[in-house]
KOLMAR-133500 format. One record per residue (C-alpha): residue number from 1; z negated, x negated, y. Coordinates in nm, 4 decimals. Example, Ala and Ser with C-alpha at 12.3 -4.5 7.8 and 13.67 -1.06 7.14 Angstrom:
BEGIN
rec pos=1 up=-0.7800 east=-1.2300 north=-0.4500
rec pos=2 up=-0.7140 east=-1.3670 north=-0.1060
//
This chain:
BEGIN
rec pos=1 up=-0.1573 east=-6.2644 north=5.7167
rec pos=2 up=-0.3089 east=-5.9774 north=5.5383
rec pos=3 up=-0.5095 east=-6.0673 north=5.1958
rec pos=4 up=-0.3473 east=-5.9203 north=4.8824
rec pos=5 up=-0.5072 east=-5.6126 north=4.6784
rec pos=6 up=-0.8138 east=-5.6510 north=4.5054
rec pos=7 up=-0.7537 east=-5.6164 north=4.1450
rec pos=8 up=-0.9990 east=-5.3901 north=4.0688
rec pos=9 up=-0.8433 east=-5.1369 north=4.3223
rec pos=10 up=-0.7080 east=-4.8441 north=4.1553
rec pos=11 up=-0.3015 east=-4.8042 north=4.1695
rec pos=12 up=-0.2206 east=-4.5215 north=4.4246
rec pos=13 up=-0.1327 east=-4.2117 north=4.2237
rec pos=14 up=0.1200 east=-3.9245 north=4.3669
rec pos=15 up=-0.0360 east=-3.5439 north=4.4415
rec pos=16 up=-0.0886 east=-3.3452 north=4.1948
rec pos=17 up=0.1354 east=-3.1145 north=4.2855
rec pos=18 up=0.4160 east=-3.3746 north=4.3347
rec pos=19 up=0.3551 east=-3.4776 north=3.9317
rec pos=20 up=0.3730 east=-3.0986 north=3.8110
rec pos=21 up=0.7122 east=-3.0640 north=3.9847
rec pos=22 up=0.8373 east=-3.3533 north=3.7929
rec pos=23 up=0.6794 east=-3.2596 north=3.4748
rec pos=24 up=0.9318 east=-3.1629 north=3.1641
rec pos=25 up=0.6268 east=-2.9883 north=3.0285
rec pos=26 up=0.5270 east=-2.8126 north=3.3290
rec pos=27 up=0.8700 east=-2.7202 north=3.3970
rec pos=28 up=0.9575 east=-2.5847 north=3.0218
rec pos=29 up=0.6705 east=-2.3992 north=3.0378
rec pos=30 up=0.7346 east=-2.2180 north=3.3765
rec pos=31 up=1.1041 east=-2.1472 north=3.2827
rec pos=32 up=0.9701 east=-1.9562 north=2.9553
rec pos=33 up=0.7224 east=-1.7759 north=3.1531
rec pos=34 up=1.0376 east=-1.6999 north=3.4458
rec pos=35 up=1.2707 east=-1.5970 north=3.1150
rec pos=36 up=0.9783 east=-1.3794 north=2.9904
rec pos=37 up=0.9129 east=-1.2011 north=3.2790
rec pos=38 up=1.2671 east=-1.1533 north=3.3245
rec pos=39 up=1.3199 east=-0.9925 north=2.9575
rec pos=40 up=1.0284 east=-0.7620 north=3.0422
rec pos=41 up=1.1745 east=-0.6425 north=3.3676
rec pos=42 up=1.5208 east=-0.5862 north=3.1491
rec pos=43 up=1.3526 east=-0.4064 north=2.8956
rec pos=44 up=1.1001 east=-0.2076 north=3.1495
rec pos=45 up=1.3987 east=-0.0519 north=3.3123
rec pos=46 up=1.6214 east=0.0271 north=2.9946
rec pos=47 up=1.3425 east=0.2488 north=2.8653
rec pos=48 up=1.2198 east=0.4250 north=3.1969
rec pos=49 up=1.5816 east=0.4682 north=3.2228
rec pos=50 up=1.6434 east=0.6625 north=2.9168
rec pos=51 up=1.2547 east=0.8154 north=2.9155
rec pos=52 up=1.4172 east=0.9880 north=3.3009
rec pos=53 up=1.8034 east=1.0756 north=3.1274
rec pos=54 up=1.5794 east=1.2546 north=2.8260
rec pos=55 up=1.3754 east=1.4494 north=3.0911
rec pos=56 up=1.6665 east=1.5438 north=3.3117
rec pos=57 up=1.8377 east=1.6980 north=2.9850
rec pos=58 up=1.5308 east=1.8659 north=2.8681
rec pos=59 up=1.5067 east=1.6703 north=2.5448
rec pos=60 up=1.1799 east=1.5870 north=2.3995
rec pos=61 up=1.0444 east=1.2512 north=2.3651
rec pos=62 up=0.7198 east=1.0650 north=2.2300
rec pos=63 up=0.6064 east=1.1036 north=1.8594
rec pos=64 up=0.4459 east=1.4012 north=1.8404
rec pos=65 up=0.7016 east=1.5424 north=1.6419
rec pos=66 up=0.5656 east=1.3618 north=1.3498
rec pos=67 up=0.2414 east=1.5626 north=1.3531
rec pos=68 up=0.4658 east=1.8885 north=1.2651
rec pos=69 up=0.5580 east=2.0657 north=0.9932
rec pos=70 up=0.8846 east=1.9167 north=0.8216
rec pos=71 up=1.0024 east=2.2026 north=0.6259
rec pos=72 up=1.2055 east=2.0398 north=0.3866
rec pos=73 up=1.1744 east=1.9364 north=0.0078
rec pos=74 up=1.2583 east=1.5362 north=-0.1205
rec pos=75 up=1.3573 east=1.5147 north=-0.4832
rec pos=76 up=1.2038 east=1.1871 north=-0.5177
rec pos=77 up=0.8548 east=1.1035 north=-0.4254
rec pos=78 up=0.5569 east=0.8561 north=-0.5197
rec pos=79 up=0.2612 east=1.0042 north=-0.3136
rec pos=80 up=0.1850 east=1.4285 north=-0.3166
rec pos=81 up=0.4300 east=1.5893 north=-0.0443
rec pos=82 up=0.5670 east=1.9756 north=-0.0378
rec pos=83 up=0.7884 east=2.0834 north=0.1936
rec pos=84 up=0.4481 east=2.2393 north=0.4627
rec pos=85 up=0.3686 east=1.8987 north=0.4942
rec pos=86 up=0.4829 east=1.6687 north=0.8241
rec pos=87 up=0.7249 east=1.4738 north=0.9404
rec pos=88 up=0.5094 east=1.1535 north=0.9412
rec pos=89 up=0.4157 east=1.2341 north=0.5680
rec pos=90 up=0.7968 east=1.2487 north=0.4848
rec pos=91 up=0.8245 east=0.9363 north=0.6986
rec pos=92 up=0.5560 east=0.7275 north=0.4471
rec pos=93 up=0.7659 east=0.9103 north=0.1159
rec pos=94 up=1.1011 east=0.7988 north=0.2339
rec pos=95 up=0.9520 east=0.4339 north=0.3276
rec pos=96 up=0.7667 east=0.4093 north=0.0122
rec pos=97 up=1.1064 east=0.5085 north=-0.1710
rec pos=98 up=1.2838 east=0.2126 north=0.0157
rec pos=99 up=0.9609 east=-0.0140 north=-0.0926
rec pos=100 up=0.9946 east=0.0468 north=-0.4737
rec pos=101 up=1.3601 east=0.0316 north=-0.4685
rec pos=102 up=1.3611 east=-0.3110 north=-0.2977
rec pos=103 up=1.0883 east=-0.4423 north=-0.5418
rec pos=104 up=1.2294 east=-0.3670 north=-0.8315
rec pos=105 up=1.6138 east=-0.4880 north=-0.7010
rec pos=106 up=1.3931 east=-0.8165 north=-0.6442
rec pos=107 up=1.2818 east=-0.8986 north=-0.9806
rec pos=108 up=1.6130 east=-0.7449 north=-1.1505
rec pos=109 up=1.8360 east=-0.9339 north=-0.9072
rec pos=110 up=1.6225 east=-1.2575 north=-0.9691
rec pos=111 up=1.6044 east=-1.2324 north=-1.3119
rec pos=112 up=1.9889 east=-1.1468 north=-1.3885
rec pos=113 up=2.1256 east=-1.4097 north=-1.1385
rec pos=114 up=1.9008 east=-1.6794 north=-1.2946
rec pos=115 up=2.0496 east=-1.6306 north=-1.6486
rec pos=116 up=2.4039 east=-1.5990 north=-1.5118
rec pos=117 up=2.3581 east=-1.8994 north=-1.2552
rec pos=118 up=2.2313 east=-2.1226 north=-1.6197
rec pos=119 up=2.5181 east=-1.9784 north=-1.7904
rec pos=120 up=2.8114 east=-2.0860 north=-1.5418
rec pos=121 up=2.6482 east=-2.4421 north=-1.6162
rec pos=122 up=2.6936 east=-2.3974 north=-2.0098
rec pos=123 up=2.9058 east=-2.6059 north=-2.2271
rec pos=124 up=3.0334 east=-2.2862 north=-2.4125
rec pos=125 up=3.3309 east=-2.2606 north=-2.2768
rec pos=126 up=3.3430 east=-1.8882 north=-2.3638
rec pos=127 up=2.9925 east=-1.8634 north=-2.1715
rec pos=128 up=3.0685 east=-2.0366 north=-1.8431
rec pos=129 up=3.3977 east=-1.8359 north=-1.7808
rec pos=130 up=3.2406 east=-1.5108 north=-1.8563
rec pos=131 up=2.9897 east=-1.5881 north=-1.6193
rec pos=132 up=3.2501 east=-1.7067 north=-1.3073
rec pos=133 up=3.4018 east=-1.3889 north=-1.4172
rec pos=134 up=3.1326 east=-1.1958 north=-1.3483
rec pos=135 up=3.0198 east=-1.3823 north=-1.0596
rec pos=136 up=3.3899 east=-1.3864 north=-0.8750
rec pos=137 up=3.4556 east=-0.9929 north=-0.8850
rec pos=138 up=3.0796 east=-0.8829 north=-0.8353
rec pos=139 up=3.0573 east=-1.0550 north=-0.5261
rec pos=140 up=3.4295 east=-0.9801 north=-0.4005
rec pos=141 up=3.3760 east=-0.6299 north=-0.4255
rec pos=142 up=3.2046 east=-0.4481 north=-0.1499
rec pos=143 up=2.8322 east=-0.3297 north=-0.2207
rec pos=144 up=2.9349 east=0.0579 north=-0.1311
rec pos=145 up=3.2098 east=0.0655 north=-0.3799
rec pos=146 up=3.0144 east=-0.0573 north=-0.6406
rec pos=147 up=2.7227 east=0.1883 north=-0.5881
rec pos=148 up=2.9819 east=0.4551 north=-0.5913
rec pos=149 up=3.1547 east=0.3341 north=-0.9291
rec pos=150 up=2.7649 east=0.3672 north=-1.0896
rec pos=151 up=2.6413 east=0.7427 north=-0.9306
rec pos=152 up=3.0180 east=0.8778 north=-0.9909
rec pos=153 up=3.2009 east=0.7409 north=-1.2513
rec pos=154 up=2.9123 east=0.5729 north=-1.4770
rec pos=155 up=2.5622 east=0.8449 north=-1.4568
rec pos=156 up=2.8097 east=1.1351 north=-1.3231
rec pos=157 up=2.9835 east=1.0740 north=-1.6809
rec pos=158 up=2.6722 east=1.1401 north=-1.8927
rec pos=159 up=2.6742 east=1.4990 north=-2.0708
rec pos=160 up=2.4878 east=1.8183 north=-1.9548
rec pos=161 up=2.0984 east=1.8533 north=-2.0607
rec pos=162 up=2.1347 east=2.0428 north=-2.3300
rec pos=163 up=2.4152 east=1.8046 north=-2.4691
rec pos=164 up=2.1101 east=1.4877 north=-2.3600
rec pos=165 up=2.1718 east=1.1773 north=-2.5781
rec pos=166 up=1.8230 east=1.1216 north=-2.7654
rec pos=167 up=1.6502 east=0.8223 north=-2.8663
rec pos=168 up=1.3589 east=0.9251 north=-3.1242
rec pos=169 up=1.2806 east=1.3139 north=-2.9635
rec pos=170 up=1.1034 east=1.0452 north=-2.6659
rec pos=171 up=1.3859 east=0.9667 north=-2.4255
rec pos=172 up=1.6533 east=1.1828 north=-2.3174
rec pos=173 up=1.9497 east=1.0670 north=-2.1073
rec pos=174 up=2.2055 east=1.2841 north=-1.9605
rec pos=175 up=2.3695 east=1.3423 north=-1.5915
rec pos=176 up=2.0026 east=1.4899 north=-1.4403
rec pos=177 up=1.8706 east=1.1183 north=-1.4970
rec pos=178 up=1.6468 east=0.9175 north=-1.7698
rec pos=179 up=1.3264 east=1.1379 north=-1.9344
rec pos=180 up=1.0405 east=0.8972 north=-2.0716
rec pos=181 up=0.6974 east=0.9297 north=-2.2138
rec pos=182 up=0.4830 east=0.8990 north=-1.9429
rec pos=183 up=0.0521 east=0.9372 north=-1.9006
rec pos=184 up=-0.0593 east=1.2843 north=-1.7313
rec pos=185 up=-0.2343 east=1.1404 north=-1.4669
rec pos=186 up=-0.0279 east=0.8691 north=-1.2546
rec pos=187 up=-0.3638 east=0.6935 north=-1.1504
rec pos=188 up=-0.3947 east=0.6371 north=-1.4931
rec pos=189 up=-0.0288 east=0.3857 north=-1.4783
rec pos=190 up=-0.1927 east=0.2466 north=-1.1336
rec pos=191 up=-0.5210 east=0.1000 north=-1.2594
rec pos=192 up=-0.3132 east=-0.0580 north=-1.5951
rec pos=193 up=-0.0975 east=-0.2176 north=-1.3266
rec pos=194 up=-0.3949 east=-0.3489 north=-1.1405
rec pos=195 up=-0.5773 east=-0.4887 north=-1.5168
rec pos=196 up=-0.2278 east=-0.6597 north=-1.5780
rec pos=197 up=-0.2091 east=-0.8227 north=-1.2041
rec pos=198 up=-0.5820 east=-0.9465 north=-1.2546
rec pos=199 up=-0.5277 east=-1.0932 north=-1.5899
rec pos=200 up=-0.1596 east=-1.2687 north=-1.4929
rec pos=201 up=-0.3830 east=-1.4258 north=-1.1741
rec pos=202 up=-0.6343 east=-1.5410 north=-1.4350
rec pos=203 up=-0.3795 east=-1.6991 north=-1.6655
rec pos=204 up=-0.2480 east=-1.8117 north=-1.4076
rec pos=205 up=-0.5016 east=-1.9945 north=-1.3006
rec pos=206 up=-0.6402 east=-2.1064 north=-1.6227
rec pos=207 up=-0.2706 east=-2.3215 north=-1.6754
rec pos=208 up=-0.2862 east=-2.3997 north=-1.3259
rec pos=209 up=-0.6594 east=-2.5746 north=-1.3757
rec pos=210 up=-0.5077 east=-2.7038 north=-1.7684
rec pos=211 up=-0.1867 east=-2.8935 north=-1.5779
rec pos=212 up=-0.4596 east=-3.0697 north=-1.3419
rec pos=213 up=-0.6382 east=-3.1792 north=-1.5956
rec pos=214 up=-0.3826 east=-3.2654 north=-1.8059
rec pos=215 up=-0.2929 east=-3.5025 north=-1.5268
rec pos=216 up=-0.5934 east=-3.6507 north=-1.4408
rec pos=217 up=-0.6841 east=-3.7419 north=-1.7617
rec pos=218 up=-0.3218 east=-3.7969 north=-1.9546
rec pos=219 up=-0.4697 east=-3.4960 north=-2.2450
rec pos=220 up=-0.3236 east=-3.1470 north=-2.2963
rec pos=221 up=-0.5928 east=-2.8831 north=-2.2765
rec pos=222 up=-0.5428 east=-2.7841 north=-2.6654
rec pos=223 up=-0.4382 east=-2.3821 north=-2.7135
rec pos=224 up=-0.3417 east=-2.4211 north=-2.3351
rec pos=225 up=-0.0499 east=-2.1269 north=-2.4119
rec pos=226 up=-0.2504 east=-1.9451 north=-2.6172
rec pos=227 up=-0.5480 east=-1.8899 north=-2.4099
rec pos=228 up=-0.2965 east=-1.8225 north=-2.1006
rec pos=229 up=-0.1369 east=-1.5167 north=-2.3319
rec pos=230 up=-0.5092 east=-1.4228 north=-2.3429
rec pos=231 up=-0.5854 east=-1.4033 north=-2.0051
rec pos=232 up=-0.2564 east=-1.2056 north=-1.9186
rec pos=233 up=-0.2576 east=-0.9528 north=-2.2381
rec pos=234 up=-0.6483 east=-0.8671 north=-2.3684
rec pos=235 up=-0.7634 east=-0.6919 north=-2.0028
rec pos=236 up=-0.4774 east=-0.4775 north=-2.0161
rec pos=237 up=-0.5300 east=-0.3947 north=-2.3849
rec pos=238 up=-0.8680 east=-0.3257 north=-2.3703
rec pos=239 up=-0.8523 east=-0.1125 north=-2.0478
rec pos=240 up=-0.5645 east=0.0965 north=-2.3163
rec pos=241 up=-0.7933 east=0.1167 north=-2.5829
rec pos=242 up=-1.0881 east=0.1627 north=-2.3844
rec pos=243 up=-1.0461 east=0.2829 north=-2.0274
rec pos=244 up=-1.0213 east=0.6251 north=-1.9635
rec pos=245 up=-0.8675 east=0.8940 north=-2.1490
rec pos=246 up=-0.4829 east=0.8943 north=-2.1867
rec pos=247 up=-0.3079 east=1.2210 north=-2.2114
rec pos=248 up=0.0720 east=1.1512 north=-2.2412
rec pos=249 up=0.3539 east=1.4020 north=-2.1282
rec pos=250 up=0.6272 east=1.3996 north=-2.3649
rec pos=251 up=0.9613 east=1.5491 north=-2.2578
rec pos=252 up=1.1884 east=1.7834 north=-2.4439
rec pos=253 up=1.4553 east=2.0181 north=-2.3998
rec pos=254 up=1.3789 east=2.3277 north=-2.2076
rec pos=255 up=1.5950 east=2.6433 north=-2.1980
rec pos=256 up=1.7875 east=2.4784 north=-1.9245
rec pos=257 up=1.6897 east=2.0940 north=-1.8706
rec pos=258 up=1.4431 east=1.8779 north=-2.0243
rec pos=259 up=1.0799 east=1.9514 north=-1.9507
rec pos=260 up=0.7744 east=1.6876 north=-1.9532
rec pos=261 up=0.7731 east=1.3254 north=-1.8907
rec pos=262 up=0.8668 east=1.0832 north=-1.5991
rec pos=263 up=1.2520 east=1.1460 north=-1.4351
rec pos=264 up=1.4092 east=0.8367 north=-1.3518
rec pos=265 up=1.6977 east=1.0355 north=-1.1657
rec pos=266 up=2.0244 east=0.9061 north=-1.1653
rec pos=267 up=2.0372 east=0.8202 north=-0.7385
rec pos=268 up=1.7906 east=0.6175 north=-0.8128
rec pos=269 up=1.9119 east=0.4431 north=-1.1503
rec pos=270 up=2.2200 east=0.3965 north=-0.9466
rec pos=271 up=2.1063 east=0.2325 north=-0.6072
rec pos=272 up=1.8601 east=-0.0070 north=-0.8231
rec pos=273 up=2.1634 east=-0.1072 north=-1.0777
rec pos=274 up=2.3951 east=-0.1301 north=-0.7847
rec pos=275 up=2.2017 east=-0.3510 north=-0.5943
rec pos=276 up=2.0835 east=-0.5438 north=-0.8743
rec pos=277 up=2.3887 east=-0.6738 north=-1.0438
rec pos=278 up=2.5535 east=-0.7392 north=-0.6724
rec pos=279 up=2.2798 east=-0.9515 north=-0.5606
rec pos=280 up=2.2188 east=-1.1253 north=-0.8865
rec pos=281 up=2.5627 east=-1.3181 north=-0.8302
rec pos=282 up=2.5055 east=-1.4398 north=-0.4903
rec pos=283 up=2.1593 east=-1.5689 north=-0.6463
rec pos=284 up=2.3571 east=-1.6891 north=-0.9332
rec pos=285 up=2.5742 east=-1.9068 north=-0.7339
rec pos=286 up=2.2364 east=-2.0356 north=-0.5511
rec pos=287 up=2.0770 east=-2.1199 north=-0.8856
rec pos=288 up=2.4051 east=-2.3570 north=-1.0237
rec pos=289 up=2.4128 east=-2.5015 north=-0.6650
rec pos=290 up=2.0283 east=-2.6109 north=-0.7092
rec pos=291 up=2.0585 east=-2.7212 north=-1.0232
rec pos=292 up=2.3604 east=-2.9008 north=-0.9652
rec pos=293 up=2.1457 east=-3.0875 north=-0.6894
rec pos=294 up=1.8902 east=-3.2143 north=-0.9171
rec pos=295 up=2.0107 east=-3.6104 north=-0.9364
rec pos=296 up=2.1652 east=-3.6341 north=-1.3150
rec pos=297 up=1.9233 east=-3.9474 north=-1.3749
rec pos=298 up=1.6624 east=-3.6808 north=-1.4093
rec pos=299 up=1.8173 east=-3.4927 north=-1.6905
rec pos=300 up=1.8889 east=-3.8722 north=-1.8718
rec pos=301 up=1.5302 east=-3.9882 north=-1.8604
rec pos=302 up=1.4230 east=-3.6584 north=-1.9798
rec pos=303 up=1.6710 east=-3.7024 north=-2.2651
rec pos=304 up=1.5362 east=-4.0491 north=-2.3291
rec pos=305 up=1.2002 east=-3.8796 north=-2.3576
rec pos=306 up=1.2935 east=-3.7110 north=-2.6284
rec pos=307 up=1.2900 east=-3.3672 north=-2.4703
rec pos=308 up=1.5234 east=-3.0473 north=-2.5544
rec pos=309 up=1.8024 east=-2.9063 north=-2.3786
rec pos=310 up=1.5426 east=-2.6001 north=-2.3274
rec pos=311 up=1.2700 east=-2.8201 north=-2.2158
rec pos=312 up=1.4711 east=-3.0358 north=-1.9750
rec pos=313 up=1.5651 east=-2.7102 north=-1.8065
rec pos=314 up=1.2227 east=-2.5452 north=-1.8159
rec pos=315 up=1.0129 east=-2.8413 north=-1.7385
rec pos=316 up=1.2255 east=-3.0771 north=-1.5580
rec pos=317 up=1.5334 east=-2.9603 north=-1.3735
rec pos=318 up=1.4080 east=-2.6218 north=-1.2464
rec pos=319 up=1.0854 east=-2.7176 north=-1.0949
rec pos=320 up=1.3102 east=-2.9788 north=-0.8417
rec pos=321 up=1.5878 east=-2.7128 north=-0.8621
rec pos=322 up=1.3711 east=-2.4502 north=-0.6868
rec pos=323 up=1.3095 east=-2.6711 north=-0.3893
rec pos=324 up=1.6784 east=-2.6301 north=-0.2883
rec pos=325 up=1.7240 east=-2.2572 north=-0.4258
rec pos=326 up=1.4143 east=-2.1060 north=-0.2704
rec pos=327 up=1.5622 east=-2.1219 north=0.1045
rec pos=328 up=1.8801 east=-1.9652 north=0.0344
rec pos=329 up=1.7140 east=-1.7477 north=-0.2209
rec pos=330 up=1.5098 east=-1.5234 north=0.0545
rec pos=331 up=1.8111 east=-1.4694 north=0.2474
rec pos=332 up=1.9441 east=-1.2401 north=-0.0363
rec pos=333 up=1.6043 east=-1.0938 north=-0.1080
rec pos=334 up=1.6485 east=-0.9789 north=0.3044
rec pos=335 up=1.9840 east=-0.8575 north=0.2260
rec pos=336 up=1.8691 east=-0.6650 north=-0.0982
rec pos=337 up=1.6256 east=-0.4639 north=0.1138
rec pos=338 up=1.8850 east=-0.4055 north=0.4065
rec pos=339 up=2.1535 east=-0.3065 north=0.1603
rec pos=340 up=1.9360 east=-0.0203 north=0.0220
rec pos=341 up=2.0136 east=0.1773 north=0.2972
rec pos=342 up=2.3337 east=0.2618 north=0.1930
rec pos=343 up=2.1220 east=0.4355 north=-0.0571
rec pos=344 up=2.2050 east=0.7974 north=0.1815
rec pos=345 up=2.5926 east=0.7572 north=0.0275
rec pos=346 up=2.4659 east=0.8572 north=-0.2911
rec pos=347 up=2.1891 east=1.0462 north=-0.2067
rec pos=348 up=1.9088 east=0.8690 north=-0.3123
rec pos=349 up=1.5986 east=0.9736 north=-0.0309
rec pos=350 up=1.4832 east=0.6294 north=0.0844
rec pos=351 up=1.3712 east=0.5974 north=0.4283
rec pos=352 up=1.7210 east=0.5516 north=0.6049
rec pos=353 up=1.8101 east=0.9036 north=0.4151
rec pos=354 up=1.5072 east=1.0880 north=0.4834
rec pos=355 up=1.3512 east=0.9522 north=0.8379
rec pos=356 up=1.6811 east=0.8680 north=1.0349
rec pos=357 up=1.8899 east=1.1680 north=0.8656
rec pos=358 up=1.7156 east=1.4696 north=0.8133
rec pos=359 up=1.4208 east=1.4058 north=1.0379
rec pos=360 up=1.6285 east=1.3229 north=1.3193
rec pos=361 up=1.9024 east=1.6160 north=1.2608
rec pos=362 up=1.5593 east=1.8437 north=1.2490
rec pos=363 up=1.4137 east=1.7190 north=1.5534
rec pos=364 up=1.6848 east=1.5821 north=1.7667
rec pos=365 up=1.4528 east=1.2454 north=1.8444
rec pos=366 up=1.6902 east=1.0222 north=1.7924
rec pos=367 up=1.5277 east=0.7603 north=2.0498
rec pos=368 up=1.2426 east=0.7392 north=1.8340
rec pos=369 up=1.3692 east=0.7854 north=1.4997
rec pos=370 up=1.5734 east=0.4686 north=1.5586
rec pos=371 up=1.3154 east=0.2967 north=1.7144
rec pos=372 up=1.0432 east=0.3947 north=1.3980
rec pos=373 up=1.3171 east=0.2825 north=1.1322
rec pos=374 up=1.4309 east=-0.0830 north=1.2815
rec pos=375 up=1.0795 east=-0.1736 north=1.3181
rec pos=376 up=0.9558 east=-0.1279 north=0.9227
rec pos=377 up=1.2879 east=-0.3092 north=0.8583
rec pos=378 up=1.1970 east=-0.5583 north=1.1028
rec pos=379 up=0.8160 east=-0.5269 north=0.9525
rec pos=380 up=0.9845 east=-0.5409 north=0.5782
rec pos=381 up=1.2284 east=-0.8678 north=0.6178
rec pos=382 up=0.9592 east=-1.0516 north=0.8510
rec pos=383 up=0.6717 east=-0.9885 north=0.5594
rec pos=384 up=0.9213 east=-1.0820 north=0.2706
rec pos=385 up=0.9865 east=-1.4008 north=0.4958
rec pos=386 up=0.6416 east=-1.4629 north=0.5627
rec pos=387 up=0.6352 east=-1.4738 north=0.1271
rec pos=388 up=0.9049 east=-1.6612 north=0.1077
rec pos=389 up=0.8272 east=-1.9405 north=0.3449
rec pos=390 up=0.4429 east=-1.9808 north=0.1848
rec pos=391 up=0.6082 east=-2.0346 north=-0.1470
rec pos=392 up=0.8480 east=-2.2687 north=-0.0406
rec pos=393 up=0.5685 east=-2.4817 north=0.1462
rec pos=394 up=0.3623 east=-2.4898 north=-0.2280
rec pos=395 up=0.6955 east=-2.6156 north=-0.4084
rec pos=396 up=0.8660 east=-2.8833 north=-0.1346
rec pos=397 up=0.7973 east=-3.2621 north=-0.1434
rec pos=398 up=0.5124 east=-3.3813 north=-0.0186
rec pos=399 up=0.5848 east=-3.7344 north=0.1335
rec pos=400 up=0.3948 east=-4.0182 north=0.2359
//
């Protein structure tokens, strides 16, 4: 009779090779690699496909075309560019046209469909209907349409330049677009902008350190609002009073159009209104829908506190509200930046307008014109994600 195992014999184990064949890990992982390698091979032969259909028809291909002379004027542009200048320098005008336009739709969308999403919650009756009003044919009516109805039958409607409607002898409005006041030298508005960023980051962080200690020790900081206002407004002033010399441009009416000051033309007015009041009711409906999820016990113990309708909004339900809005929320900030490029139907010369219109009709790349223009969308909606998704991590629960 054979003698059983010793005990301190070690259990017999399979190969190794056996136990990576029956690994789920092992396995997922050498699928993905198999499904990667497979993509690559996909993609490998689309593009040496159409690199050999371009040479066979004698069409030119790569991006060297940027590097040449564009030959064309844009009416709208942030950076220096003439019309000797290249193709890759109308590519970064048109782009940074699409950038402001998408910024500014942001905060206007944001801030609009934040007062109309409080206002459908109202008890005025008057109030909360004209806000579903607004909120039920904005968002039933399609985004072209709309943008049409504000270039052609809203700034198209303003009189000549000579017949401008005035505001002071400062600002003159009329169908060429908005004239302001505005400082000689643009570097001049971009180091202001730069003071004012500083100082909000240092007020911000002064209430940001106040709150903690507030909290840790149950006492406000005293003059916590005023010293925030401080932070945010005396940098900018004194860079005014102090910084470097400003020399103003002040428009008025020439012999045939007005002369002097900044142009906000009217493609532009109209693309930024347009997408503005059509986002702000999607983000309307987002903001009643958050606050609507905030648990009505909250609102009730902030009543029994003693607190405002204004503070129980401000301090209590919005704070928990943005947890649920914030999600939903960048999904219309990615649609606001998409949407602009229906800014070529009205002419406005973003980057859709300028880089995949009359770049490619010039150079007949359309291969790489495409190729250029999805990825800074792709670049534009990832980074604005990116944003998004940090913010949302500062504001969600943490639990335990």
């Amino acid at each position: 009779m054979t003698s059983p195992p010793s005990a301190s014999a070690p259990p017999p184990t399979k190969p190794a090779i056996v136990w990576s064949v029956y690994d789920a890990k092992t396995r997922g992982l050498v699928l993905q690699v198999a499904l990667l390698l497979a993509l690559g091979a996909f993609f490998y032969e689309i593009i040496t496909n159409a690199a050999d259909n371009l040479r066979r028809q004698n069409v030119a291909s790569g991006f060297d075309f940027l590097g040449r002379t564009s030959g064309f004027d844009i009416s709208q542009k942030l950076i220096s560019y003439s019309n000797s200048m290249s193709f890759g320098r109308a590519f970064w005008v048109g782009l940074l046209n699409t950038v402001l336009v998408a910024v500014l739709g942001i905060a206007l969308a944001t801030a609009l469909g934040l007062v109309i999403g409080i206002a459908r919650l109202s008890n005025n009756w008057l109030i909360a209907r004209l806000a579903t009003a607004y909120v039920e044919i904005v968002r039933n009516v399609p985004l072209l349409l709309q943008l049409l109805f504000w270039y052609f039958a809203a700034l198209r409607a303003l009189p000549m330049p000579l017949e401008s409607h005035v505001l002071g002898q400062a600002v003159f409005l009329n169908r060429r677009g908005l004239y302001l006041p505005w400082p000689a030298d643009g570097s001049v508005v971009v180091g202001l902008i730069v003071v004012v960023l500083a100082g909000l980051a240092g007020a911000l962080m002064y209430r940001r350190r106040a709150l903690a200690i507030a909290i840790e020790t149950g006492q406000r900081v005293a003059n916590a609002g005023l010293y925030t206002a401080a932070l945010a407004l005396v940098p900018a002033a004194l860079w005014v009073a102090l910084g470097p010399e400003w020399t103003v441009e002040w428009p008025a009416p020439g012999k045939f159009n007005i002369e002097g000051g900044l142009n906000i033309q009217p493609e532009f007015g109209a693309l930024l209104v347009g997408l503005s009041v059509y986002t702000a009711a999607f983000i309307a409906e987002i903001v009643r829908a958050g606050i609507s999820g905030v648990p009505r016990g909250q609102t009730e113990a902030a009543t029994a506190l003693g607190l405002s309708r204004g503070q129980t909004l401000r301090l209590v339900v919005l704070p928990q509200a943005l947890r649920i809005i914030i999600p939903p929320l960048t999904n219309q900030y990615l649609n606001l930046t998409k949407n602009s490029s229906l800014a070529v139907a009205i002419g406005y010369p973003d980057l859709v307008s300028v880089f995949s219109g009359t770049v490619l009709n010039l150079t007949n790349q359309a291969v790489e014109v495409i190729l250029v223009t999805m990825a800074v969308y792709l670049t534009l909606s990832l980074a604005t994600s990116a944003l998004m998704n940090w913010f949302n991590a500062r504001w969600a629960l943490v639990e335990r």
